[in-house]
C-alpha positions as CSV (number, residue, x, y, z in Angstrom):
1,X,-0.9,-4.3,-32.0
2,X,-4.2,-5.9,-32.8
3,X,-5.2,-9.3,-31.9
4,X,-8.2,-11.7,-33.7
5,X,-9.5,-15.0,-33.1
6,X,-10.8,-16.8,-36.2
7,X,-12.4,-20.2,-36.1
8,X,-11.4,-21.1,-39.6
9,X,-8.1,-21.0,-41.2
10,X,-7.8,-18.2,-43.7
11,X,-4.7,-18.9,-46.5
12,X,-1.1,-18.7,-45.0
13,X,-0.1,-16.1,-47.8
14,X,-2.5,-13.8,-46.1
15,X,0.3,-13.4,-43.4
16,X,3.8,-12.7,-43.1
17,X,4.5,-15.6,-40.4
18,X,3.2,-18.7,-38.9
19,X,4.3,-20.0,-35.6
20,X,4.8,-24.2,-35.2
21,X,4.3,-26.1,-32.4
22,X,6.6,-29.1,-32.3
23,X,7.1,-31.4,-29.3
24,X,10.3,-34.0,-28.6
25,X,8.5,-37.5,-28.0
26,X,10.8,-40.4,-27.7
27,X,13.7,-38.5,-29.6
28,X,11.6,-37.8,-32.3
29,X,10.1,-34.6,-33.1
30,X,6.3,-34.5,-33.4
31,X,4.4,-31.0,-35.1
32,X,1.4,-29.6,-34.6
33,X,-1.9,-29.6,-37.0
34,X,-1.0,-26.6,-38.4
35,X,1.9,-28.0,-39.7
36,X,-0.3,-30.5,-42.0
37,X,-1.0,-26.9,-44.0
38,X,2.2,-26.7,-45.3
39,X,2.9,-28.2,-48.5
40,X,5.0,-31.7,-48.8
41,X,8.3,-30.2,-50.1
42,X,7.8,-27.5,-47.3
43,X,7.6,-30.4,-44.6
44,X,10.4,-32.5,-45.4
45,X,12.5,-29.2,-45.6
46,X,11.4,-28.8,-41.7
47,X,11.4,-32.1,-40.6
48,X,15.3,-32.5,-42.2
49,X,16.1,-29.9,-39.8
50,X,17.6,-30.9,-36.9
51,X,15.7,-29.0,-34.0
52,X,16.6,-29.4,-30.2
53,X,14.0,-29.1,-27.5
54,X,13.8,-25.8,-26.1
55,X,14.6,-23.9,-29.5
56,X,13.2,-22.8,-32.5
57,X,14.3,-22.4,-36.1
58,X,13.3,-20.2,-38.8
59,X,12.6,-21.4,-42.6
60,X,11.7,-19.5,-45.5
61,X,10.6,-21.1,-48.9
62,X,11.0,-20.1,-52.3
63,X,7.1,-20.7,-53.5
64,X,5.9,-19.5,-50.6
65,X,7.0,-16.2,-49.1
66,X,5.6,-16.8,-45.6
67,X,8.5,-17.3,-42.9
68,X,7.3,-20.4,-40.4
69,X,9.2,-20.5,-37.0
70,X,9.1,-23.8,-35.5
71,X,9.5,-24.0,-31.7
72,X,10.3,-27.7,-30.2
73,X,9.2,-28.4,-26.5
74,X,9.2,-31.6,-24.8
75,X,5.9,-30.0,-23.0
76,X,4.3,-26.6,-23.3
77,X,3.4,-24.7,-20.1
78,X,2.7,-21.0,-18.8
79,X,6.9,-19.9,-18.5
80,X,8.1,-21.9,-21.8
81,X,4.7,-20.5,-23.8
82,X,5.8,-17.4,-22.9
83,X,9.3,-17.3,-24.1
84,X,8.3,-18.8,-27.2
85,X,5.8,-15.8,-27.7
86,X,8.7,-13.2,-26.7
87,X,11.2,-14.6,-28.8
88,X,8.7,-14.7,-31.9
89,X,7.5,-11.1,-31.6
90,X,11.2,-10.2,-31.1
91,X,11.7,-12.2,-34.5
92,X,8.7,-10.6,-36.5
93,X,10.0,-7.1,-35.2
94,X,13.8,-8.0,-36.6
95,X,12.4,-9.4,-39.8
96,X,9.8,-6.2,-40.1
97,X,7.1,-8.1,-40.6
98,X,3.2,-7.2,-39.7
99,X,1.1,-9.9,-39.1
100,X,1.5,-13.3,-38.4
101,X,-0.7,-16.3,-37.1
102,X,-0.9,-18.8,-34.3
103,X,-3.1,-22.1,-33.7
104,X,-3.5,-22.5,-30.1
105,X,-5.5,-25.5,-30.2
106,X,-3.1,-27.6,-30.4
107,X,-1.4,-26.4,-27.1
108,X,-4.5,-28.4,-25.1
109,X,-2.5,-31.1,-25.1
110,X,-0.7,-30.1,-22.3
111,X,-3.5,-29.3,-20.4
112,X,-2.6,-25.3,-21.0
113,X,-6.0,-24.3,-22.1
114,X,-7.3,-21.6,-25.3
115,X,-8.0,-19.5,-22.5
116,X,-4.8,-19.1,-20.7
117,X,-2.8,-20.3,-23.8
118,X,-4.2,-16.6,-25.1
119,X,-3.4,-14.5,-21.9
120,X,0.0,-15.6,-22.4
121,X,-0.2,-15.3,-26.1
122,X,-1.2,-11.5,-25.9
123,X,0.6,-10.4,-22.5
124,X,3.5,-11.5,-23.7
125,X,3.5,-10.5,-27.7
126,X,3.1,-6.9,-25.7
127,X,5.4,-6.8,-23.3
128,X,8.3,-8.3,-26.0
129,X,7.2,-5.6,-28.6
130,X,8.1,-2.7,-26.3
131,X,10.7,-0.4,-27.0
132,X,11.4,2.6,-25.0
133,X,14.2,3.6,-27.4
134,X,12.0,5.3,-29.8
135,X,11.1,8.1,-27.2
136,X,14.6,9.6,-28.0
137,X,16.2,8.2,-30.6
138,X,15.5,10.0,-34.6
139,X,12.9,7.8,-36.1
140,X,14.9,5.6,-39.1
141,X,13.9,6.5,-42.7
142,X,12.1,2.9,-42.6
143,X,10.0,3.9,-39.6
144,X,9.9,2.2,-36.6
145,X,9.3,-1.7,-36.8
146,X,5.8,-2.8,-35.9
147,X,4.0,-5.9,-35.8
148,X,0.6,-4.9,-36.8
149,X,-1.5,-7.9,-36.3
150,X,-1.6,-11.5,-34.0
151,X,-4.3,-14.1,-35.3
152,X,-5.3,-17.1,-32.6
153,X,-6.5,-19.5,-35.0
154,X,-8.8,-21.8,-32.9
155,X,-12.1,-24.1,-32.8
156,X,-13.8,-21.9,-30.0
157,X,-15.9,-19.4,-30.6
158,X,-14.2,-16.2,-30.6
159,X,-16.4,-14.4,-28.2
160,X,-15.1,-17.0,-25.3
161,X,-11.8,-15.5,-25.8
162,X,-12.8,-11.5,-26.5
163,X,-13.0,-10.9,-22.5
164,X,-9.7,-13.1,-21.9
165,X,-8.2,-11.0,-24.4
166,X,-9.6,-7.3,-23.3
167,X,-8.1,-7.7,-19.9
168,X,-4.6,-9.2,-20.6
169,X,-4.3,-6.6,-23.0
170,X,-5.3,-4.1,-20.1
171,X,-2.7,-5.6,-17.6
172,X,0.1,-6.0,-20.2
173,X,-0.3,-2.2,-21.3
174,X,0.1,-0.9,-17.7
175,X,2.6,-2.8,-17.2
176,X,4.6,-1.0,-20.3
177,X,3.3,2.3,-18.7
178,X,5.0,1.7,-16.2
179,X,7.9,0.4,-17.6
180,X,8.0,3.9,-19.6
181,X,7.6,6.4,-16.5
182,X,10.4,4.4,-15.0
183,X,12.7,4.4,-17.7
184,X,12.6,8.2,-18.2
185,X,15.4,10.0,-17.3
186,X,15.4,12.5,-14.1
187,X,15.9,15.4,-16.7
188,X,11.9,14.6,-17.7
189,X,11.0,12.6,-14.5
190,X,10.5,15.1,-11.0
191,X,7.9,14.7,-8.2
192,X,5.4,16.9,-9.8
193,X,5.8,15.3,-13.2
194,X,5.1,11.3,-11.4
195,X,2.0,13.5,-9.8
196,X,1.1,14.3,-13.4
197,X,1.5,10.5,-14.8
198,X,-1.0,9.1,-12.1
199,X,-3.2,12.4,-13.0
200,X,-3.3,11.3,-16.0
201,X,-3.5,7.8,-15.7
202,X,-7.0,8.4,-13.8
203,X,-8.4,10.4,-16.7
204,X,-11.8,9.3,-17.9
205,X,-11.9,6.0,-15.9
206,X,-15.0,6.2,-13.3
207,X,-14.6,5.7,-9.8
208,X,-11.1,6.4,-9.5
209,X,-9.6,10.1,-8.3
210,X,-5.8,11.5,-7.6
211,X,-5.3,14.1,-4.6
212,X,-1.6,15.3,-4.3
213,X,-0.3,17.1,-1.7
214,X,2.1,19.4,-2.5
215,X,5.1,20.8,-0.3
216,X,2.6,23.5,1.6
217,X,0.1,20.6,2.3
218,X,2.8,18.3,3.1
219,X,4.1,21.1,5.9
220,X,0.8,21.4,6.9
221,X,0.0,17.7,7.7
222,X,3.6,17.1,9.2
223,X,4.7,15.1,6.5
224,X,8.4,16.0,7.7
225,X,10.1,12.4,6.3
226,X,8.6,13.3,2.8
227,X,10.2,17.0,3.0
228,X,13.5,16.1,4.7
229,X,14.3,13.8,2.0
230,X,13.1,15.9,-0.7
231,X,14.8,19.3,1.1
232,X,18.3,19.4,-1.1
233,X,16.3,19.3,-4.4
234,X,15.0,22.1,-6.3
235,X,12.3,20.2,-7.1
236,X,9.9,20.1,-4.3
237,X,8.3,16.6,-3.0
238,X,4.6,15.3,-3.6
239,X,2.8,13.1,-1.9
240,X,0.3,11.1,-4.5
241,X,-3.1,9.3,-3.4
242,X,-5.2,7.2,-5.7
243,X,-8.4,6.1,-4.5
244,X,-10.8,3.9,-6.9
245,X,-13.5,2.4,-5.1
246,X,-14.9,-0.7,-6.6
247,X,-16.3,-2.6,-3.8
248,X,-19.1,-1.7,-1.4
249,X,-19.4,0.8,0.3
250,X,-18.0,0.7,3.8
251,X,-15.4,-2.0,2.9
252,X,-11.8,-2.1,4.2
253,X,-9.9,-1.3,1.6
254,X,-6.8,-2.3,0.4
255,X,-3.7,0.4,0.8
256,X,-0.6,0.1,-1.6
257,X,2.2,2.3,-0.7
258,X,5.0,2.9,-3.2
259,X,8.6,4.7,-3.0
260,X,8.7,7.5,-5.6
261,X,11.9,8.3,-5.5
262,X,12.4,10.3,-8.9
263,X,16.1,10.3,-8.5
264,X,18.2,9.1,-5.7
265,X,21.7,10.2,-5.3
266,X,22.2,9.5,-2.1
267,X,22.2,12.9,-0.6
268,X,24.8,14.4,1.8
269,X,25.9,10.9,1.7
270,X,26.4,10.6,-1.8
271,X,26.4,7.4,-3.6
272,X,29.5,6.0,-5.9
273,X,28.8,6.8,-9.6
274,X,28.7,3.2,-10.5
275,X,25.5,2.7,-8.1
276,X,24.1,5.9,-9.7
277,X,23.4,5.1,-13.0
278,X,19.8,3.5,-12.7
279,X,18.4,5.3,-9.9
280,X,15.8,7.4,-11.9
281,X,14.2,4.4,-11.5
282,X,14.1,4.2,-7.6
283,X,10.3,5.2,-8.2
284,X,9.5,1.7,-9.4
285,X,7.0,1.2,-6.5
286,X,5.6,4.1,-6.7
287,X,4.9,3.6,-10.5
288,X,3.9,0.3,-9.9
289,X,1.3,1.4,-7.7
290,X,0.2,3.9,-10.1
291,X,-0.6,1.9,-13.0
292,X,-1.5,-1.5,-10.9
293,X,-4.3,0.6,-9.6
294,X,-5.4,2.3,-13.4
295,X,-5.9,-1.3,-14.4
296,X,-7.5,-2.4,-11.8
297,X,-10.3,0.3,-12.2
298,X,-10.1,-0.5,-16.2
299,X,-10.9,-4.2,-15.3
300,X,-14.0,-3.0,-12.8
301,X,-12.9,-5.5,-9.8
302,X,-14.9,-5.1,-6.7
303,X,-12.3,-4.3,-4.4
304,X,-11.4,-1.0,-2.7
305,X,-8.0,0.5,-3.4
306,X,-6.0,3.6,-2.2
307,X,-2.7,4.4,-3.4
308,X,0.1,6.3,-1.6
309,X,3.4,7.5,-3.3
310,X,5.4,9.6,-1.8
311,X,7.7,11.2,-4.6
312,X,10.9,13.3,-3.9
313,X,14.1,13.6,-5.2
314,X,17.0,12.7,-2.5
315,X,20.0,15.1,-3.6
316,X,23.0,16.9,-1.8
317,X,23.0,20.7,-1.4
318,X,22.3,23.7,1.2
319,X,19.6,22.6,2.5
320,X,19.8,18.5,2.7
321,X,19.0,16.7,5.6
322,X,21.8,15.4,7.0
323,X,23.1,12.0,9.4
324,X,22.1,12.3,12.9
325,X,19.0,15.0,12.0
326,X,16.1,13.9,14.0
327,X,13.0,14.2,12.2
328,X,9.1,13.7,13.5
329,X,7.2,11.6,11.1
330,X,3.4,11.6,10.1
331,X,2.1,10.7,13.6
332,X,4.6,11.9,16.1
333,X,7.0,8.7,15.9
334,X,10.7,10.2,15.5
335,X,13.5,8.9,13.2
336,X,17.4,9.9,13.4
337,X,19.3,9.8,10.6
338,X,21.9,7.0,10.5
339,X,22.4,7.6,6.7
340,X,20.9,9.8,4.4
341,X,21.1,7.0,1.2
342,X,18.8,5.6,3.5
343,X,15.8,7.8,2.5
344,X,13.1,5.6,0.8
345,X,11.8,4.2,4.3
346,X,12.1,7.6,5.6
347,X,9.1,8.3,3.3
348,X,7.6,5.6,3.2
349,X,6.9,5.9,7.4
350,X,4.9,9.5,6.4
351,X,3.0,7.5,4.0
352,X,2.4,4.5,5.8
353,X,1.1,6.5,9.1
354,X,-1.1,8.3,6.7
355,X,-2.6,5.2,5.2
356,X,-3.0,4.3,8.4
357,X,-5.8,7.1,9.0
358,X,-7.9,5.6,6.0
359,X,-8.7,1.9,8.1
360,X,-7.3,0.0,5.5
361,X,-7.9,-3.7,5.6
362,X,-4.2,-4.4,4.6
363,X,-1.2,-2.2,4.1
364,X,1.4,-3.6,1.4
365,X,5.0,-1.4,0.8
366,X,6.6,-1.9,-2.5
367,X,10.0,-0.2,-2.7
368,X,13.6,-0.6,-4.5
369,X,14.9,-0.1,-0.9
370,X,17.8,-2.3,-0.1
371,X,20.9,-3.8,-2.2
372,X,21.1,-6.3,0.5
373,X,18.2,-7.8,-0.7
374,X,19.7,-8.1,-4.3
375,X,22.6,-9.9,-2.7
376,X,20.2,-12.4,-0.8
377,X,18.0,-13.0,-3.9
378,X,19.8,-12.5,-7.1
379,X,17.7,-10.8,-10.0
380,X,14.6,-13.0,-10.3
381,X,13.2,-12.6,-7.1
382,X,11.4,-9.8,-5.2
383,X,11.7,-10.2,-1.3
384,X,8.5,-10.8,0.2
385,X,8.3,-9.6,4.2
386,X,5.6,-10.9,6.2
387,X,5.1,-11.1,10.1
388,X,3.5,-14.0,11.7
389,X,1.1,-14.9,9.2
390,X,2.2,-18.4,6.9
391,X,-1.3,-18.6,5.3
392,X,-0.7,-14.4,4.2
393,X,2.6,-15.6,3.2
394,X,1.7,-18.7,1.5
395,X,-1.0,-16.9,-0.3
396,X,1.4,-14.0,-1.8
397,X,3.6,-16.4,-3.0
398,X,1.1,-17.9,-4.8
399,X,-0.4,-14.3,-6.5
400,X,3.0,-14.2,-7.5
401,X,3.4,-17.5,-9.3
402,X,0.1,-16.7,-10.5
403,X,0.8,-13.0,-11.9
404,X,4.6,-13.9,-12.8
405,X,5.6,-11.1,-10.4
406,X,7.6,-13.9,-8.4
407,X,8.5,-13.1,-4.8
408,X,10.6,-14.8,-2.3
409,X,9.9,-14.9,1.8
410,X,12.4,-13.6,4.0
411,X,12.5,-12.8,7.4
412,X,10.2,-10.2,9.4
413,X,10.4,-10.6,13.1
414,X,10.3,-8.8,16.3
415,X,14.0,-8.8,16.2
416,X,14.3,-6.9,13.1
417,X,12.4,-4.5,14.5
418,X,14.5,-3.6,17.4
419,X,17.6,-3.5,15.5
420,X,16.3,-0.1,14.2
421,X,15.4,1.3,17.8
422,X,17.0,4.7,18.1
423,X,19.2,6.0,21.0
424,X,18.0,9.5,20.6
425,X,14.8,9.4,18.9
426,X,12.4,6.5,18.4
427,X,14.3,4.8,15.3
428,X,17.3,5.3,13.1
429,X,17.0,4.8,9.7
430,X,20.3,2.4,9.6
431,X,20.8,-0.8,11.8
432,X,21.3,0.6,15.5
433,X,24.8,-1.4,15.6
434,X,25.8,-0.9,11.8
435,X,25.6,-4.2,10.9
436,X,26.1,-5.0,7.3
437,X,24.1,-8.2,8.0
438,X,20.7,-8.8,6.9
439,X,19.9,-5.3,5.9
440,X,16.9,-6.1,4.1
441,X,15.2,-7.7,7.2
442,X,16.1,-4.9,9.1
443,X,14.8,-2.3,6.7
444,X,11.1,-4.0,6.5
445,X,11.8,-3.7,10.4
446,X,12.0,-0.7,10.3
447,X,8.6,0.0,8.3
448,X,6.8,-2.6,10.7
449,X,7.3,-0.2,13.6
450,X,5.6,2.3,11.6
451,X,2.6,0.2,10.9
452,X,2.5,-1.2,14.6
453,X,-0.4,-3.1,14.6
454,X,-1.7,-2.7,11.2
455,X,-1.7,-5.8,9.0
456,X,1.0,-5.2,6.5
457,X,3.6,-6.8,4.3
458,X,6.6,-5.9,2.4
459,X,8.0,-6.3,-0.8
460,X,11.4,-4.8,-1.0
461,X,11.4,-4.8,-5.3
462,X,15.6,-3.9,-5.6
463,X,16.0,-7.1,-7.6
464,X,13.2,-6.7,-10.4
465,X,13.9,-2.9,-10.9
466,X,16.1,-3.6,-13.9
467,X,16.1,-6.3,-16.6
468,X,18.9,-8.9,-16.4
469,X,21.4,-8.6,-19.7
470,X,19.1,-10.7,-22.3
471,X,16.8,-11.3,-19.8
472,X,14.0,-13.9,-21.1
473,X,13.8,-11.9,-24.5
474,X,12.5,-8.5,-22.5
475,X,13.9,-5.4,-23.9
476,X,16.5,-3.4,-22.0
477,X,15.4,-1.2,-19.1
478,X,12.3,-1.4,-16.1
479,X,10.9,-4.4,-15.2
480,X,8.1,-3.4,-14.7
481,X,7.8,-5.4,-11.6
482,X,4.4,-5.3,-9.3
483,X,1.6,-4.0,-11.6
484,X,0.7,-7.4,-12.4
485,X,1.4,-8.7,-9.2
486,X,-1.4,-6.1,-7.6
487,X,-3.8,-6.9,-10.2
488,X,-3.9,-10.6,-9.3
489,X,-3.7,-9.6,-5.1
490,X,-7.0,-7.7,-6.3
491,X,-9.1,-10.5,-8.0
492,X,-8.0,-12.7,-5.6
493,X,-8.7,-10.0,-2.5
494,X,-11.4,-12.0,-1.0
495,X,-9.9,-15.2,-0.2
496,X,-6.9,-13.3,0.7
497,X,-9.1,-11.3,3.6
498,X,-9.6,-14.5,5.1
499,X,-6.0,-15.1,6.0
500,X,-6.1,-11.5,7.7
């Protein structure tokens, strides 16, 4: 998909659809300038229409083959913009049609700026366009439908808007990346294949390189959560690091830790079918990580980044660990097995020691690790775990309102922490007592023991790891939850160093 800004107004017959801005002022509806193109009959076929607030309508004229979509707000803002956007790409993709055009200006009424009016615009047109269908299906004789071109029509030059529009289209394609490595099934998704997609990722962007320890390193280093996990599966475990250094040298840097679970079963402790289906995609963090940390290094911010994801696939068989194995992590600490369906923050404790080792200014865990969390939250919100710090807290809330990666606080406290003290190692990997309660509090527990002292927050990602059924006009499949989210925690890095 291409998108151009043009100062002037070219002729509507030069594309396929025109989107209206309409707004609902004292009950009646009031359009946009662009509207004043259209001819007399045209308008008094639109403004005959009875249109609500918060929908749009569709019109096609006889004289004039262009379809205009008018979209009635009582205000326009960032979340309503960028339905509207989703819905109309949706709309161009059903109608097959290539191009269309769009006069921002107009939105400036509402205080949304041309600048932020086309992030929105171009992040969103992307993310509705996506369709990780095609990947399998047989192509249809038609071909695939595909909106070609978006034109911002607009009084500002367009070079004001060329940068805005280079880096949403940056962020907005990882984020699809993402989307696509997690959607793949576990028949073409395995440890060494995730290694592969951050491999590749990396390729041909300066100052950013992948290591991967494979399962003789992993031994060798006494990664033994990484390879007890990953011990019933015939395909052996990885551990991934990405490193792009963009700030100075000698700065902390920032360390992002993501569960790679390629497919999660449940192992010896075998899930029900019904909680089956989706976990290929119990690799969300790690994929999020991946592809939060390509487009940082595409956008050049000064910030230093390593990733960690430790990839495995958790499956029943000879070999398995089982409940009540004791393992010793990454750094001596030792975990027994309550439950081996517990197995992402048995991973994520090798890769969070490790991180450990590299000084990092901040360690953040993304995971899909509880359904608790799900339950406490709903599908909107991720859960957001941090210890003692309200201005760190305060501050992620805001990157997520900011990056529309939204994330909700729950609690992270000393408690929490011994609930997962062991009686015959150092931890279990359940609640000590087998509470059902708060199991998503207890599981970030459990990772805060691991990073001990280390500054360090959770995100336990379980509720954005699947679009809702007709969610906000997103396709079906991965969020895509968290590569966003880690772009904005970068640009915003050095305010956010001073609530450390």
């Amino acid at each position: 998909m291409k998108f151009t800004i043009q100062n002037k107004a070219r002729s509507l017959t030069k594309a396929e659809a025109i989107l209206v801005f309409a707004r609902l002022k004292n009950n009646k509806v009031d359009f946009d300038e662009f509207f004043s193109r259209l001819s007399k009959d045209q308008q008094g076929v639109v403004k005959s229409a009875s249109i609500k607030a918060g929908e749009g309508k569709t019109f096609r004229f006889e004289k004039n083959p262009v379809l205009v979509h008018v979209v009635v707000e009582k205000i326009y803002n960032e979340k309503n913009l960028s339905l509207v956007i989703r819905k109309f790409t949706a709309l161009l993709k059903r109608e097959r049609l290539e191009s269309a055009l769009i006069y921002i200006d107009d939105l400036e009424k509402d205080n949304l700026s041309s600048e932020k009016a086309t992030e929105v615009i171009i992040k969103n047109a992307i993310l509705a366009h996506y369709d990780f269908s095609q990947e399998f299906k047989a192509k249809p004789k038609e071909g695939w439908p595909l909106v070609k071109e978006i034109t911002l029509l607009t009084h500002h030059e367009a070079g004001l808007l060329t940068n805005i529009i280079k880096e949403a289209e940056i962020v907005a394609n990882a984020v699809n990346a993402c989307r696509t490595l997690c959607n793949y099934p576990p028949s073409h998704l395995s440890p060494d294949s995730l290694a592969e997609a951050a491999k590749t990722a990396s390729k041909n962007i300066s100052n950013l390189t992948v290591k991967v320890f494979d399962e003789k390193k992993l031994k060798a280093e006494g990664m033994n959560g990484i390879l007890a996990v990953g011990s019933g599966s015939i395909n052996p475990p990885r551990l991934v690091i990405m490193e792009y250094k963009g700030g100075k040298d000698g700065q902390k840097p920032l360390a992002l830790v993501g569960k790679g679970i390629t497919f999660d079963s449940g192992g010896i402790n075998t899930k029900p079918a019904e909680y089956m289906g989706d976990m290929h995609m119990d690799m969300s963090g790690g994929a999020s990580v991946i592809y939060a940390i390509e487009a940082i290094a595409k956008l050049k911010l000064p910030v230093n980044v390593i990733g960690f994801i430790p990839a495995a696939e958790n499956m029943p068989g000879g070999k398995s660990f089982r409940m009540h194995d004791i393992i010793t992590a990454y750094g001596g600490k030792t975990i027994e097995v309550g439950h081996t369906d517990a197995e992402g923050r048995v991973v994520l404790a090798d890769a969070i020691e490790y991180a450990k080792t590299k000084k990092p200014a901040l360690v953040v865990t993304i995971a899909t690790l509880t359904g608790a969390v799900v339950v406490a939250l709903g599908q909107r919100f991720s859960g957001l775990f941090v210890k003692d710090n309200l201005k760190l807290r305060l501050a992620l809330e805001k990157i997520g309102q900011d990056s529309g990666d939204l994330v909700w606080p729950l609690p992270l406290t000393k408690e929490n922490e011994n609930e997962v003290k062991g009686n015959l190692a150092d931890f279990t990997n359940t609640h000590k007592n087998n509470s059902r309660y708060g199991g998503a509090s207890s599981a970030a527990g459990f990772l805060s023991n691991f990073a001990g002292t280390q500054p360090f927050v959770h995100i336990d990602m379980a509720p954005r790891m699947v679009a809702m059924p007709d969610e906000e006009s997103l396709p079906k499949g991965a969020v895509g939850f968290g590569v966003a989210y880690f772009v904005e925690l970068a640009k915003q890095w050095p305010a956010l160093q001073e609530t450390l």
